[in-house]
C-alpha positions as CSV (number, residue, x, y, z in Angstrom):
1,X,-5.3,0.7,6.2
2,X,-6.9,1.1,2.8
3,X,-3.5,2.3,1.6
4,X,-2.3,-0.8,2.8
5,X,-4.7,-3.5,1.0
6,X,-3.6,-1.3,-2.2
7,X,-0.3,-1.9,-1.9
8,X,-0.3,-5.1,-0.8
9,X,-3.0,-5.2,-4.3
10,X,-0.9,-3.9,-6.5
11,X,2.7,-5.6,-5.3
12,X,1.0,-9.3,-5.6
13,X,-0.2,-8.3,-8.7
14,X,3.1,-7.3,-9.9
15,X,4.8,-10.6,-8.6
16,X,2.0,-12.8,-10.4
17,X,2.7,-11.0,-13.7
18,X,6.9,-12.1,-13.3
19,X,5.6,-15.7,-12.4
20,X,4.0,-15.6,-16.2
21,X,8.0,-16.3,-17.2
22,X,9.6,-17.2,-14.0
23,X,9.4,-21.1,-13.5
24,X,8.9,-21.5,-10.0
25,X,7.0,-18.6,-9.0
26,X,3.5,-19.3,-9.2
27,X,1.0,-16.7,-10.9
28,X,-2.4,-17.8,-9.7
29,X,-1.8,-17.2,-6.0
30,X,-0.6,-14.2,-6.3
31,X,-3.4,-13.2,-8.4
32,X,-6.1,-14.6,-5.8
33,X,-4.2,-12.5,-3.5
34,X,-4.2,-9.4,-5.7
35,X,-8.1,-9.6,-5.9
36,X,-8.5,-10.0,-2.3
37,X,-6.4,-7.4,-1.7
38,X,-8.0,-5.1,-4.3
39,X,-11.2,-5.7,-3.2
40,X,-10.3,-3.8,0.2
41,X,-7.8,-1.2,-1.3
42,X,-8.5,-0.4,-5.1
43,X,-12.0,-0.7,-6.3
44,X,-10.7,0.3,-9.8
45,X,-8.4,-2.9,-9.7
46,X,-10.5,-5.5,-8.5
47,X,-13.2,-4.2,-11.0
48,X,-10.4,-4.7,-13.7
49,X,-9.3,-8.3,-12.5
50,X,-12.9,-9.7,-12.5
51,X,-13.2,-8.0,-15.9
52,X,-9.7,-9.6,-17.5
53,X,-10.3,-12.6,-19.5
54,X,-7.4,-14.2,-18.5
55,X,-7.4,-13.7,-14.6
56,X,-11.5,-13.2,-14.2
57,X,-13.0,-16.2,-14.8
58,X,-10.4,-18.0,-12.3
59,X,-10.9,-15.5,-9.8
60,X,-14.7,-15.5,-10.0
61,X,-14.1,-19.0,-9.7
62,X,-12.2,-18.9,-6.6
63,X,-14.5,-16.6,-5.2
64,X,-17.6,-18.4,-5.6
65,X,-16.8,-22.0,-4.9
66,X,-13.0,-22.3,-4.4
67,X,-12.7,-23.9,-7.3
68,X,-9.7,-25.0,-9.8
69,X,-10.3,-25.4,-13.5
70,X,-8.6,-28.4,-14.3
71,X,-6.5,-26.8,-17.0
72,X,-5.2,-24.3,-14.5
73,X,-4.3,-27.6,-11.6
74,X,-2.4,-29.6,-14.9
75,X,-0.6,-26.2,-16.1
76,X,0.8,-25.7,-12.0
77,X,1.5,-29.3,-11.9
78,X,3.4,-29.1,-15.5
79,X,5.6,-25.6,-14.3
80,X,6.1,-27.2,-10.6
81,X,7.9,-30.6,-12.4
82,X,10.1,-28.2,-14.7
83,X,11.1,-26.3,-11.8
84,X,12.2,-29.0,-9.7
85,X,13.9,-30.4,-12.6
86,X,15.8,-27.2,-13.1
87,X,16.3,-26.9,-9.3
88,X,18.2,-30.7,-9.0
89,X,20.1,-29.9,-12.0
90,X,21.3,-26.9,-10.8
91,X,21.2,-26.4,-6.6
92,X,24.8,-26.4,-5.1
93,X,23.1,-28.7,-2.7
94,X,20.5,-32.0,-3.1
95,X,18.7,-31.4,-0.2
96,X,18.1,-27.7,-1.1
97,X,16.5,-28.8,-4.3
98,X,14.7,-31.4,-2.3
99,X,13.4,-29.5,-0.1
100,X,11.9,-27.0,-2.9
101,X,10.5,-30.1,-4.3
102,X,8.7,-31.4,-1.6
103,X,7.4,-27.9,-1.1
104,X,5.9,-28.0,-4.4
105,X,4.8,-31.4,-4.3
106,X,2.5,-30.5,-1.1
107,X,1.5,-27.5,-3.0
108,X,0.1,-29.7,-6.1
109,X,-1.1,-32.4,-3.3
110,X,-3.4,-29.3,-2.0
111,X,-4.4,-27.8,-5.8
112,X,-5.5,-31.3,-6.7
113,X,-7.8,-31.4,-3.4
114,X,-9.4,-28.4,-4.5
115,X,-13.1,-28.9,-6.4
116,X,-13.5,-27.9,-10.0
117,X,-15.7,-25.4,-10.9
118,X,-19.4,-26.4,-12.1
């Protein structure tokens, strides 16, 4: 199964670097996921998330208290308006860009929920 975790490691890590430019793919969970991946797959790459000083203090964050720097909750909530913006403007549909909304606004319902880190 180890070959599994990595995969599954390396793949989120992968998607969580696109979601750096993609509106409306979200970086940080895939990030989580790539250190809780890596942590049963790749040693190497969960030693080098905790280590990055973009990704480690949120991580280590995460880890510790499941905790959400504030910057990081009004940067999600900033990309998630753009990209609902950008979905009503452009879905063939209003309820498919609705319904993409709503996902996101339950998303940044649950991200605000979450403590801060001390």
């Amino acid at each position: 199964m180890r070959w599994a975790w990595w995969l599954l490691a390396y793949a989120a890590l992968a998607l969580g670097i696109v979601g750096i430019v993609v509106p409306g793919l979200p970086t940080v969970p895939f990030v989580l996921l790539s250190a809780f991946a890596a942590a049963r797959g790749s040693e190497r790459l969960h030693a080098w998330l905790l280590a990055h000083p973009r990704f480690g203090p949120m991580i280590r964050d995460w880890q510790s208290q499941g905790a959400v720097s504030r910057k990081a909750k009004w940067l999600a909530t900033v990309m998630m308006a753009v990209a609902a913006v950008v979905m009503f403007l452009t879905a063939p549909e209003w309820w498919m860009a609705a319904t993409g909304t709503g996902i996101m606004a339950v998303t940044a319902t649950w991200l605000w929920l979450r403590p801060e880190p001390r």
